[in-house]
Backbone as CSV, one residue per row, in Angstrom:
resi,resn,N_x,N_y,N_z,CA_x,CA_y,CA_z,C_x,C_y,C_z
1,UNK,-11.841,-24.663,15.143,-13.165,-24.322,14.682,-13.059,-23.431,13.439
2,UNK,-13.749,-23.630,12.255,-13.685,-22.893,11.231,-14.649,-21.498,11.312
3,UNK,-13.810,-20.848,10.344,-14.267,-19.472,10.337,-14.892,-18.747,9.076
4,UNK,-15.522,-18.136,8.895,-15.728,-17.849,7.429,-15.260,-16.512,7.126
5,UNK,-14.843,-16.225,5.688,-14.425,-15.101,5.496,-14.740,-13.490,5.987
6,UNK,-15.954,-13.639,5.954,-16.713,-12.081,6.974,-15.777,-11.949,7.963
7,UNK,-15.853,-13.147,8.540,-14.712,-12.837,10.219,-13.488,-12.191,10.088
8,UNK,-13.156,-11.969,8.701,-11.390,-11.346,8.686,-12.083,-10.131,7.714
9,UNK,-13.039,-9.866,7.446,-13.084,-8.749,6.629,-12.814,-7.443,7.269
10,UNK,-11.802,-6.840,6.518,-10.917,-5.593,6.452,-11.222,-4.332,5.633
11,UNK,-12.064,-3.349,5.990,-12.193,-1.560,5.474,-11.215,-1.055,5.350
12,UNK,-10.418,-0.605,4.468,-9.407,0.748,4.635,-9.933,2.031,4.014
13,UNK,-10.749,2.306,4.512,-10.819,3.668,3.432,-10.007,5.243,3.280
14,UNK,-9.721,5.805,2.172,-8.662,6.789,2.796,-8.687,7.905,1.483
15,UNK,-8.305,8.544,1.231,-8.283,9.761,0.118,-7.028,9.462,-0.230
16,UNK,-6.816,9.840,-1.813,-5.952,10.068,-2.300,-4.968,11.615,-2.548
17,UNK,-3.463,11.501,-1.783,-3.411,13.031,-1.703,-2.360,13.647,-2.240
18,UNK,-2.268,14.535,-3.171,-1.359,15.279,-4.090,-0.116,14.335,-3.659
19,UNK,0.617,14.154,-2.101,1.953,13.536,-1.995,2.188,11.992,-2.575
20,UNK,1.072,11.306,-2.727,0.596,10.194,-2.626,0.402,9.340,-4.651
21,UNK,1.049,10.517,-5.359,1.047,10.435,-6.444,1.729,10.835,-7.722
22,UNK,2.145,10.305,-8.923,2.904,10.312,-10.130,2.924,11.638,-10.629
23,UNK,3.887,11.704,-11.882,3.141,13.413,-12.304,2.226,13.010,-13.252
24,UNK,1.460,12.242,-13.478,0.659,12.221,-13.984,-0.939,12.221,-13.160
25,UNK,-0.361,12.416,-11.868,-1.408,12.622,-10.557,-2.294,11.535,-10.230
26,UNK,-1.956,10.448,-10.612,-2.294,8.999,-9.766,-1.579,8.513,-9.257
27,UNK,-2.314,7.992,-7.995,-2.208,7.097,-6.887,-0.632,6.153,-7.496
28,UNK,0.347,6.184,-6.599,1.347,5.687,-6.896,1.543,4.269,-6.671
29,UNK,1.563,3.131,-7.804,1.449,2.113,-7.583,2.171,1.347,-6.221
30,UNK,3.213,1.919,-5.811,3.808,1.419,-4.912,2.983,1.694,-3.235
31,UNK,2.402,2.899,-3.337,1.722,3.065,-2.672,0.179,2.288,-2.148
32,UNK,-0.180,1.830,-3.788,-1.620,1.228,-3.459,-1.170,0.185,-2.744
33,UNK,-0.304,-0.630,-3.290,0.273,-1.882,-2.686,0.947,-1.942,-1.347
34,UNK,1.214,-0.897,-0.713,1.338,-1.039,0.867,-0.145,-1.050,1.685
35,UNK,-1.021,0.116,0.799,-2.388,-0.062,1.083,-2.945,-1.307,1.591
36,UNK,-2.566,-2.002,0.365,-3.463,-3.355,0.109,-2.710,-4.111,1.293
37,UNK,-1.317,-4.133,1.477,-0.664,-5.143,2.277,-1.515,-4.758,3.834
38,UNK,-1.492,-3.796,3.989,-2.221,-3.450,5.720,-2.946,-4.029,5.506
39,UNK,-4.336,-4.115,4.788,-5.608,-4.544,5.141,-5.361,-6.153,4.878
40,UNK,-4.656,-6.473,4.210,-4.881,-7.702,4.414,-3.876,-8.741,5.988
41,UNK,-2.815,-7.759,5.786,-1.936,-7.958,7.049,-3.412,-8.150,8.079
42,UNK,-4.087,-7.468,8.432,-5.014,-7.025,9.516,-6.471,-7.969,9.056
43,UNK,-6.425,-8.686,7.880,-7.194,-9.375,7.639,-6.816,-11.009,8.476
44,UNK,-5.684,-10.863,7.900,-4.753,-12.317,8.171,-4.939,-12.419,9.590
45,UNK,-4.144,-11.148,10.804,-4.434,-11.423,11.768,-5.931,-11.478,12.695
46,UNK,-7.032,-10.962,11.939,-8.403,-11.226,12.508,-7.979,-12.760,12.688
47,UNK,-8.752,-13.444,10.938,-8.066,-14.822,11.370,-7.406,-15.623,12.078
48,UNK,-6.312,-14.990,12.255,-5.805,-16.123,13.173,-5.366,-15.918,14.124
49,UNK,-5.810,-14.679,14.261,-5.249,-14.109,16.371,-3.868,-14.585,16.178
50,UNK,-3.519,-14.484,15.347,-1.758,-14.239,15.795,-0.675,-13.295,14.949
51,UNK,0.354,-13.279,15.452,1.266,-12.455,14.163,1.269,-12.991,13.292
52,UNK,1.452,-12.049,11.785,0.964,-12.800,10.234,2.135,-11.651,9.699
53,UNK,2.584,-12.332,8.944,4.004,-11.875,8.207,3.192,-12.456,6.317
54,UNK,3.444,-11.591,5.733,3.514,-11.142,3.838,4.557,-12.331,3.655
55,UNK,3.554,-13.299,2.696,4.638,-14.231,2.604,5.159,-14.259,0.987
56,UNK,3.854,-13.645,0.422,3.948,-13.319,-1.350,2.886,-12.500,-1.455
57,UNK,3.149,-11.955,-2.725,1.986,-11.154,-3.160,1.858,-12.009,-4.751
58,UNK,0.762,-12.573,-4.800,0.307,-13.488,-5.700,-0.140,-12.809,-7.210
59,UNK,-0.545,-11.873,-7.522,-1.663,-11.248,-7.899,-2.041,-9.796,-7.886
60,UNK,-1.522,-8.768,-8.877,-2.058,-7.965,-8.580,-2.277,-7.226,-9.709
61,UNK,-3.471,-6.841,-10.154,-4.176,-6.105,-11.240,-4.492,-4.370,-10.890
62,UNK,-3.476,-3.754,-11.996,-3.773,-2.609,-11.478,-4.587,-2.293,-12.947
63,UNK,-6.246,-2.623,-13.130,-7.018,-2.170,-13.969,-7.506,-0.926,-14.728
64,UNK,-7.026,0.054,-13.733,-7.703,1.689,-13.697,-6.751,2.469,-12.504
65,UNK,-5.957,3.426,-13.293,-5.826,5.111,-12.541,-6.417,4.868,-11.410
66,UNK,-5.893,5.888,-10.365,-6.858,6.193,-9.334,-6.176,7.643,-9.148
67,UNK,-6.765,8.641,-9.400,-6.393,10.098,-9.394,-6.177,10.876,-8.565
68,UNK,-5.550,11.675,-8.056,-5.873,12.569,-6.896,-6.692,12.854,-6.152
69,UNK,-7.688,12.808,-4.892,-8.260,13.187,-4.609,-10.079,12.125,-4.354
70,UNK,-9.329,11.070,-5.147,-10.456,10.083,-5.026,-10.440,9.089,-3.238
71,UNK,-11.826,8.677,-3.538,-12.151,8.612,-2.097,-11.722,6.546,-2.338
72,UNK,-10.632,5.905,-1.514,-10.110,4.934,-2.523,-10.658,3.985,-1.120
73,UNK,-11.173,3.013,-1.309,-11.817,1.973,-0.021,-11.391,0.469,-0.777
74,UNK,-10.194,-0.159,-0.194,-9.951,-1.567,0.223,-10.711,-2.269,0.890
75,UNK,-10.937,-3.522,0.810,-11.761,-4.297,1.081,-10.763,-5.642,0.998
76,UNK,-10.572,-6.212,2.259,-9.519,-7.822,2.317,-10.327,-8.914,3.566
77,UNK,-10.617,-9.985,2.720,-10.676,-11.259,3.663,-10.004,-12.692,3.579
78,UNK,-10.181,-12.902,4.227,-9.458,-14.423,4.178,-10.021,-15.221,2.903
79,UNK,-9.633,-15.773,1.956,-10.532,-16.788,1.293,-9.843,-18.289,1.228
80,UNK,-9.450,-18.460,1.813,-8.768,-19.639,1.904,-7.665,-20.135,3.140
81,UNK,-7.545,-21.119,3.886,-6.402,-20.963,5.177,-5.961,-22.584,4.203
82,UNK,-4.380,-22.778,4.677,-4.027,-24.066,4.515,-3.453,-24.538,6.234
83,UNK,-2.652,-24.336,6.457,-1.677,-25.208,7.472,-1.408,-23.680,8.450
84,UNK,-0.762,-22.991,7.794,-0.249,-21.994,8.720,-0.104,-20.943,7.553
85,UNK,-0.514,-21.305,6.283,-0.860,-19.779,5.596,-2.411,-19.117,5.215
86,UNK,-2.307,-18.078,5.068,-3.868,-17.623,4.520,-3.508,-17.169,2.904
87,UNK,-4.837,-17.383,2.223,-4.843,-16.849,0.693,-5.791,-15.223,1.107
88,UNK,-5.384,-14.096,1.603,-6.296,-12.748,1.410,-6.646,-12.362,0.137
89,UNK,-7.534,-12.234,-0.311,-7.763,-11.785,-1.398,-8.806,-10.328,-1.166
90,UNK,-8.034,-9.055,-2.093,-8.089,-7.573,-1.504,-8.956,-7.154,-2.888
91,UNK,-10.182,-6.387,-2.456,-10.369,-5.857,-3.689,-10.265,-4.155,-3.857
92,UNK,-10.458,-3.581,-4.207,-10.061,-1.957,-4.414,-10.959,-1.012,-4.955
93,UNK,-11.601,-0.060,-4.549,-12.400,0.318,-5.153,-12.072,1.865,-5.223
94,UNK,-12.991,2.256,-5.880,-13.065,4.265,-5.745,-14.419,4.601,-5.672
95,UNK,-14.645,6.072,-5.200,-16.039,6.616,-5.615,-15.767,7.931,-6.630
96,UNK,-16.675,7.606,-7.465,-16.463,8.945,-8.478,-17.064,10.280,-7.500
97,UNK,-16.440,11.335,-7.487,-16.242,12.509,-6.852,-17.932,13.114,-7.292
98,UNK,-18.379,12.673,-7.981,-19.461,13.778,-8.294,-20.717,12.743,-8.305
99,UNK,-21.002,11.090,-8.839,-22.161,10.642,-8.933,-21.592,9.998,-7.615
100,UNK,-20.746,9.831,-6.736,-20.588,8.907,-5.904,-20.775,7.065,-6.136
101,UNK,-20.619,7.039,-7.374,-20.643,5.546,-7.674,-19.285,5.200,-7.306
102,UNK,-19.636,3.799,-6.820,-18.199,3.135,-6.486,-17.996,2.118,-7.509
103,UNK,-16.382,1.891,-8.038,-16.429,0.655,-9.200,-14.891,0.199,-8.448
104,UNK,-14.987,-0.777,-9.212,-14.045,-1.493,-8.906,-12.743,-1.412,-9.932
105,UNK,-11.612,-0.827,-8.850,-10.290,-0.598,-10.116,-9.059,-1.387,-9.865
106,UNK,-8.916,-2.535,-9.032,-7.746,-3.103,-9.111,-8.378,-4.268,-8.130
107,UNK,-7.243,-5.430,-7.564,-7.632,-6.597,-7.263,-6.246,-7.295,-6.834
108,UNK,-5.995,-7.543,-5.712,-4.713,-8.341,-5.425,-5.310,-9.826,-5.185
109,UNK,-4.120,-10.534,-4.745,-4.022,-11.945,-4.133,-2.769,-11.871,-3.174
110,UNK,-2.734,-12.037,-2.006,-1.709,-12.394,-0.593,-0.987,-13.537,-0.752
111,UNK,-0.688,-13.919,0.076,-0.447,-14.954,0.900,0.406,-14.502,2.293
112,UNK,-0.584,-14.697,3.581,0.448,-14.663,4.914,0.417,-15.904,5.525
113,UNK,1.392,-16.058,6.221,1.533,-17.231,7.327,1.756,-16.442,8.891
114,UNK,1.400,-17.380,9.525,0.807,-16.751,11.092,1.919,-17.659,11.544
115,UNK,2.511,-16.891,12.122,3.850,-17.403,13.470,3.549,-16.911,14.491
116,UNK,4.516,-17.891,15.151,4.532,-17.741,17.101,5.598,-16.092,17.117
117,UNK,5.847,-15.804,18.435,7.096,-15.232,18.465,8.274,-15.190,18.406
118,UNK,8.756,-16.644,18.183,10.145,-17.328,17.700,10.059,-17.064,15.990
119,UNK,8.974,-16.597,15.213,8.606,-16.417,13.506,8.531,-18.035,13.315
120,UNK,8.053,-19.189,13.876,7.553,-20.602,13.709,6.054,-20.683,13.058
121,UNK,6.068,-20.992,12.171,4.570,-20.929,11.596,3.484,-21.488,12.551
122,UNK,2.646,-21.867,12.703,1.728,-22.022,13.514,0.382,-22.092,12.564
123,UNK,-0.425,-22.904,13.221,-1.800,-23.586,12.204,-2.662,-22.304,12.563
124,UNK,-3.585,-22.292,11.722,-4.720,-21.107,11.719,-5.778,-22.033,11.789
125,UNK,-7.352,-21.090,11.674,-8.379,-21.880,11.541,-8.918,-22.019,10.195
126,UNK,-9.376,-22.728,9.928,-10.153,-23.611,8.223,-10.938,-22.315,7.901
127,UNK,-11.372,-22.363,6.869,-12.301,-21.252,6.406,-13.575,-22.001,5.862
128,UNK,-14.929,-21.631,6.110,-15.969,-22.175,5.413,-16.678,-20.908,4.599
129,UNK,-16.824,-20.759,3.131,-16.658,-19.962,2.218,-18.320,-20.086,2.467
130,UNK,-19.337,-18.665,2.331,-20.766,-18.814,2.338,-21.542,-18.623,1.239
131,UNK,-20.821,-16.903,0.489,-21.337,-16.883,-0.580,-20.805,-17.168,-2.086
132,UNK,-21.306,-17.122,-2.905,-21.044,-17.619,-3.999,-20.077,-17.265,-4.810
133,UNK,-19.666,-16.169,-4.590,-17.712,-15.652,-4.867,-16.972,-15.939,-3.692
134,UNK,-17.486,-16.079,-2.238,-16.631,-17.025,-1.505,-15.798,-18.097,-2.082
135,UNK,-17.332,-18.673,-2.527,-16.618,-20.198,-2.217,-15.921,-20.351,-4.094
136,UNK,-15.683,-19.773,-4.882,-15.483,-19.103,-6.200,-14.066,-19.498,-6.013
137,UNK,-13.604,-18.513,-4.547,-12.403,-17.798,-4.567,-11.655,-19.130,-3.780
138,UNK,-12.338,-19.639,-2.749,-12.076,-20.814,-1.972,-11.876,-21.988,-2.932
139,UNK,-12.134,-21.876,-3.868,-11.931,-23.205,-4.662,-10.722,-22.936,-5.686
140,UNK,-10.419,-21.581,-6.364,-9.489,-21.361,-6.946,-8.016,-21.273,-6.136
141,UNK,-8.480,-21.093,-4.850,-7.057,-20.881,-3.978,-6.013,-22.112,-3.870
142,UNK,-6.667,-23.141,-4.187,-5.757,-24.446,-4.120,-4.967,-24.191,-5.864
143,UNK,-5.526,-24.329,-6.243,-5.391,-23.672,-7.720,-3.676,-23.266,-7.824
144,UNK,-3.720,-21.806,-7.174,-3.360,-21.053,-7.105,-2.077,-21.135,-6.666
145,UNK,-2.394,-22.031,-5.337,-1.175,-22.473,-4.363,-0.701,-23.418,-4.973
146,UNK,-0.932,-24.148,-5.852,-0.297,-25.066,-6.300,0.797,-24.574,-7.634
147,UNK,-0.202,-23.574,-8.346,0.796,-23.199,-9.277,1.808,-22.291,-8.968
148,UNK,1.591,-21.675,-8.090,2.626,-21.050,-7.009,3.721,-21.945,-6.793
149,UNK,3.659,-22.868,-6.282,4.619,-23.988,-5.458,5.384,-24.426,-6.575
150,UNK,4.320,-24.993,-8.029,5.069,-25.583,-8.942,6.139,-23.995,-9.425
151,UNK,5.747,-22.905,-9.629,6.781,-21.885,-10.188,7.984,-21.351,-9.720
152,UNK,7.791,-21.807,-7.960,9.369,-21.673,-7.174,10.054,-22.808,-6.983
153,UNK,9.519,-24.027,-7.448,10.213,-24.921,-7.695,9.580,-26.201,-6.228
154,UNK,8.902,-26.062,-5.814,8.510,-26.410,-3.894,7.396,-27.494,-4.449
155,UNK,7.308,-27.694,-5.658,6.307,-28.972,-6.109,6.994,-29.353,-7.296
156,UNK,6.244,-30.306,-8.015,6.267,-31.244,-9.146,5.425,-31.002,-9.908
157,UNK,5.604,-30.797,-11.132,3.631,-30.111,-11.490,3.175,-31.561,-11.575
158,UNK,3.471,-33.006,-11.397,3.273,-34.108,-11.213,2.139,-34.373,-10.029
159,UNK,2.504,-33.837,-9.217,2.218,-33.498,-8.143,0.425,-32.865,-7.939
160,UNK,0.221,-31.924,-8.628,-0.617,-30.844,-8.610,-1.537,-31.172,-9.526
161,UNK,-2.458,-32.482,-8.182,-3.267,-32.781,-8.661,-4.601,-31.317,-8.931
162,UNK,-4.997,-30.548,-8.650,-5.791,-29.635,-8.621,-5.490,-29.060,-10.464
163,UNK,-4.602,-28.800,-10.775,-4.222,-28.121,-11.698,-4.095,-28.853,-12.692
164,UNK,-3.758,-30.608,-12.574,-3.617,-31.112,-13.534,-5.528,-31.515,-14.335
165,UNK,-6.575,-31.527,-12.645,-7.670,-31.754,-13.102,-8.512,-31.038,-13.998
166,UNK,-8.039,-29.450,-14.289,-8.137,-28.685,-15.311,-8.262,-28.857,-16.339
167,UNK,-7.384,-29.747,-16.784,-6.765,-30.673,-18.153,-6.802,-31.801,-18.321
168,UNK,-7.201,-32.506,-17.451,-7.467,-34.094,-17.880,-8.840,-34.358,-17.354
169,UNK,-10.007,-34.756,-18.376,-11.134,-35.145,-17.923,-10.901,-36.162,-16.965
């Protein structure tokens, strides 16, 4: 039975704290990126009720600083399932300390696959994308996976029909 992205949506919210940062007193990139991996780890497994193992990290835009002390809220859902992997796609935000506006400062792309307890991949459920950057993100994910596949060598760009339709009317 398919699921739609809401169903795996993932909150992390958390402060940024003096240990947690460069000397230039932002958020340490290595750090955001374990961030991001939980929520989507915990996205993946909403989805698919099972163990979900980081299979790549596709994607990741670090747009804007995030400074000491800022109030930093992740946001990860499923936007795409194939066979036995998910496409999470994480977005990142902050609130400014004084107007409390939240903007948006960085942006990953996942990929997990859901295994048994032997680490055997195992099928997930379909995703049906609702709103209009859903289904945005649901349509670029084949995209994505394909040019993925063609760059480790696991396709043909012959192959990839999605990517070739880009370019050939």
């Amino acid at each position: 039975m398919a699921k739609t992205p809401k169903d795996s949506l993932t909150i992390l919210t958390d402060i940024v704290l003096p240990a947690d940062t460069n000397p230039l007193g932002n958020l340490f990139g290595g750090e955001l990126l374990g961030r991001m991996d939980r929520a989507c780890s915990i996205s993946a497994r909403r989805h698919s009720h099972a163990i979900v193992v980081t299979a790549s990290v596709n994607h990741v835009a670090f747009n804007k600083a995030v400074p000491v002390g800022s109030v930093v809220t992740i946001e990860a859902k499923v936007s795409r399932a194939f066979k036995s992997s998910m496409e999470i796609y994480v977005d990142v935000w902050i609130e400014d300390r004084e107007s409390q506006i939240r903007s948006k400062v960085n942006e990953g792309i996942y990929t997990f696959v859901a295994v048994d307890k032997n680490g055997k991949p195992i099928a997930v459920p379909q995703i049906e994308p609702e709103t209009a950057l859903e289904k945005e993100r649901y349509e670029g994910a084949l995209r994505r996976k394909q040019l993925s596949l063609i760059l480790s060598g696991k396709m043909k760009p012959t192959d990839a029909d999605e990517l070739r339709a880009l370019f050939v009317g």
